[in-house]
N, C-alpha and C positions, 0 to 999 in steps of 0.2 A: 518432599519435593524441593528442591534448591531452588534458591528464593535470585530472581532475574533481578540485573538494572539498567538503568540506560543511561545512554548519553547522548546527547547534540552533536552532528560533526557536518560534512558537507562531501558533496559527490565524487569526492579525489579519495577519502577515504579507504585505504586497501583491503579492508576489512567489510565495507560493506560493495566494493567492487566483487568480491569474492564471494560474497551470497548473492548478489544480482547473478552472476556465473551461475549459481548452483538453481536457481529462480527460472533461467533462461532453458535450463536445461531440464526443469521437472514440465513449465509449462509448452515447446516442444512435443515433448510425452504428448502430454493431455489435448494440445488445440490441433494435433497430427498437421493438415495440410493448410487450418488456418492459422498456422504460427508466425508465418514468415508478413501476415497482412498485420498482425499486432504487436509484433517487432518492432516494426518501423516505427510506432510510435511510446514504447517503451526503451530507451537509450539513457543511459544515466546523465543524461547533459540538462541544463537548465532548472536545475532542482534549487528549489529556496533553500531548503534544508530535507537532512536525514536524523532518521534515531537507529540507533544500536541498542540491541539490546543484547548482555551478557550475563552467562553464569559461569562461575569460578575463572574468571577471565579468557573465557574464549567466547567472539561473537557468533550469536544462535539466532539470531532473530534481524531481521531490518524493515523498514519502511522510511518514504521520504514525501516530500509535499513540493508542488510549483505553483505559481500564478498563475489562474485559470482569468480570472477578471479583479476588477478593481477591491470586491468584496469576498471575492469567490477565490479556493486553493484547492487543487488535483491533490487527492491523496496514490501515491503512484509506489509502488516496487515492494507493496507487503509480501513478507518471507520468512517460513521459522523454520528451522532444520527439524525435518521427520522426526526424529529422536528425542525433540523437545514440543512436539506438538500439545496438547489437550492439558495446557498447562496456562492457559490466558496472557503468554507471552505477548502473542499477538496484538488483543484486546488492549496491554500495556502502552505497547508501541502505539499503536491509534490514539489511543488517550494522549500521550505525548504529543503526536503530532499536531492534536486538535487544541492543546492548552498552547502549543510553542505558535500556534498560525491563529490563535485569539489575540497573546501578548502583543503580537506584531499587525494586528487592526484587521482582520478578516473576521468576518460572520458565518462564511459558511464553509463544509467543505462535499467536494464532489470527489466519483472515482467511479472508475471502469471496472467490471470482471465479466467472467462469462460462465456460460452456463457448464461447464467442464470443470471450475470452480466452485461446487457446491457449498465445501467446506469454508470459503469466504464466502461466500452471498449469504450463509447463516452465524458467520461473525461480526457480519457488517448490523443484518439485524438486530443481533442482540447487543450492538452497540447503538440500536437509534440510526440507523439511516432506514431510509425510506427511497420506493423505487424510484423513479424518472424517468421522463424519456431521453431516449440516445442521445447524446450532446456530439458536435461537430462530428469528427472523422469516424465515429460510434452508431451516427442516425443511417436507422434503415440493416445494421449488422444486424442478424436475428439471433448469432450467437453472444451478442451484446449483453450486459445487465449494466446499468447505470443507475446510479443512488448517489444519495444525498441527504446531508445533515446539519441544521440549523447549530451554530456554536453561538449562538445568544439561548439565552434561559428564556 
């Protein structure tokens, strides 16, 4: 299995523009006519940061983090290309995201998915988040899942 790395970059990146592209278009697929209401608030704009993750220099993987509150950071745009799935790239990239939004004075991080989602609502698990209820534009969706995870030990 070729061994993934990552790196820090920020939402101009064309490289993680290009898997948010391919992101937009698996999940489309999957939320069919609720896609266009979770759209709108998936946009690569106002992002603290992103991770890239690559193998033999092509990027396979992304996820990125924003200010939700003063303690609190959205985890937002997790992505692995099919072809590199069930490989814990994923799990990587969240790890990063969660040590890079500790360094920078956050406790906690939140994030959205839905139930079309499977395979992330049981990565997120086994990363330590736990459920919640819907937060803002989320509260009351039933296609919703909302979680959360303490970055203090």
């Amino acid at each position: 299995m070729p061994q993934s790395t990552n790196k820090r970059t920020n939402a101009e990146d064309t490289a993680f523009l290009e898997l948010v592209r391919l992101l937009d278009l698996e999940l489309a697929e999957r939320d069919g006519d609720d896609h266009l209401f979770y759209a709108q608030f998936n946009k690569p704009v106002g992002l603290s940061g992103v991770v890239l993750a690559y193998v033999d220099g092509d990027a396979i993987g992304c996820g990125a983090f924003k200010k939700h509150d003063q303690n609190t950071v959205e985890v937002k745009r997790m992505y692995v290309r099919p072809a590199n799935r069930g490989q814990r790239i994923a799990a990587g990239i969240l790890t990063n995201i969660e040590v890079w939004a500790s360094e920078i004075g956050f406790s906690r991080c939140i994030l959205e998915t839905g139930l079309n989602q499977p395979e992330a609502i049981a990565l997120y698990q086994r990363c330590g988040y736990e459920a919640m209820p819907n937060y803002g534009q989320y509260a009351g969706v039933k296609s919703s899942v909302c979680m959360c995870k303490s970055l203090k030990d």
